[in-house]
N, C-alpha and C positions, 0 to 999 in steps of 0.2 A: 506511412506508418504501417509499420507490421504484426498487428496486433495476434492478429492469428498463428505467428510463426510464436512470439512469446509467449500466447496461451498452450501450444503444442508443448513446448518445453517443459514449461511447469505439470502439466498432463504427463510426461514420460514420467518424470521425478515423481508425480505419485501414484505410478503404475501400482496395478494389484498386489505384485507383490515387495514393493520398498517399505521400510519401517514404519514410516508414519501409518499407512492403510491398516497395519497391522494393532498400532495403538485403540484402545479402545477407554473409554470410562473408568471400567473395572479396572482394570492395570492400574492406575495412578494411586490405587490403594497399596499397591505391589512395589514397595520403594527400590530395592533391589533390582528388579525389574524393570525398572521403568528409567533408574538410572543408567542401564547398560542402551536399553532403547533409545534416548535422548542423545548416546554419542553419534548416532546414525541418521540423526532428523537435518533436516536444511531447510532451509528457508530461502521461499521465493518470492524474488520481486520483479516487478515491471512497472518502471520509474518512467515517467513521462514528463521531464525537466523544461521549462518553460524555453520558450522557443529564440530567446534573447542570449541565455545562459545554455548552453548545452553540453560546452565544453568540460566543465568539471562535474560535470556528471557521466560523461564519456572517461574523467582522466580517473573518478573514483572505479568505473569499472575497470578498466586496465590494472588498478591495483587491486583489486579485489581478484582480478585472473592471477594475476601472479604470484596470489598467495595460496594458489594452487585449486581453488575455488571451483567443482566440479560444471561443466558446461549449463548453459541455459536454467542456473540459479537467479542470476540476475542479467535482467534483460532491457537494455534503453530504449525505449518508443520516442524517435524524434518525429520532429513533424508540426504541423501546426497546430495551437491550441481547440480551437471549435471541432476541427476536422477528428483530431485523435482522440480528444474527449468523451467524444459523441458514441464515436468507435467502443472506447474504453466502456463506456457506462452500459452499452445495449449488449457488447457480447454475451451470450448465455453464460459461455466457462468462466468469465471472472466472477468469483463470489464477495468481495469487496472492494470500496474502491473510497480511498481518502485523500478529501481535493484541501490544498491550501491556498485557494484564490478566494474569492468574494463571496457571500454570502450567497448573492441570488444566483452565482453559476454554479455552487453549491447543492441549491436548490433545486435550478432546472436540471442537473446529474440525476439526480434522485428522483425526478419527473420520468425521466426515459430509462432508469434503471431497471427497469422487469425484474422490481423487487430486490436487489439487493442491496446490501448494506450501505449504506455511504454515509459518510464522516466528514467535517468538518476538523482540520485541523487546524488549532491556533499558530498562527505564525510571527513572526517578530514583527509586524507593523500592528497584529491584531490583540495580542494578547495582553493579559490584564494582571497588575501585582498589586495586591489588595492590601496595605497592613493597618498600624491605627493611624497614622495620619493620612491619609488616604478621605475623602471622601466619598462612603462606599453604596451612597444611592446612585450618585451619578453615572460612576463606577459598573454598575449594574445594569442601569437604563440602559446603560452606552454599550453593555456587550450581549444583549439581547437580542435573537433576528427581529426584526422592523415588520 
């Protein structure tokens, strides 16, 4: 896993002087402004696709190149789970990190994260659709960390 090649990248993209660095608070009151600013933003990711599937996460980048998609926007970290994980959670340059595996490796992420953000995201074995005939204490219980 090349963890550090994909933090460098996203590091160029928000070199000193690129649009985003340039953004600040005040400006979002500046709609004009801020609209011309937002044509120049990108967004970076460093997707670390479970190690069973990796192919359609290699074939969404591929398409995402071809759509002209400026270098080292998005970046795949193959590899194996504990290994790049671990990687993923303790580098200093990454400022967030949102795992959609189990609760407790959730958890231990956030354990070895030196602080930074991590999320929990629901995913289609975990998530929950509440409405009235639903039973919404069990509901509840059930999607509670333990």
């Amino acid at each position: 896993a090349d963890v550090d090649k994909a933090v460098e990248g996203a590091q160029t993209a928000f070199d000193i002087e690129s649009p985003w660095r340039k953004l600040d608070p005040l400006s979002f009151s500046q709609h004009k402004s801020i609209c011309r600013k937002w044509k120049h933003l990108t967004m970076l990711i460093a997707l670390k696709p479970t190690e069973q599937t990796p192919l359609s996460a290699l074939y969404c980048a591929a398409l995402i190149k071809e759509t002209g998609s400026p270098p080292d926007v998005v970046n795949i970290i193959l590899g194996d789970g504990p290994e790049c994980g671990y990687a993923i959670s303790v580098h200093v340059h990454i400022d967030k990190v949102a795992c959609s595996g189990s609760v407790e490796k959730t958890q231990e992420a956030a354990t070895k994260s030196n602080l930074k953000c991590v999320t929990l995201e629901l995913g289609q074995l975990s998530n929950n659709q509440i409405d009235s005939n639903t039973e919404q204490g069990s509901q509840i219980n059930d999607s509670q960390f333990q």
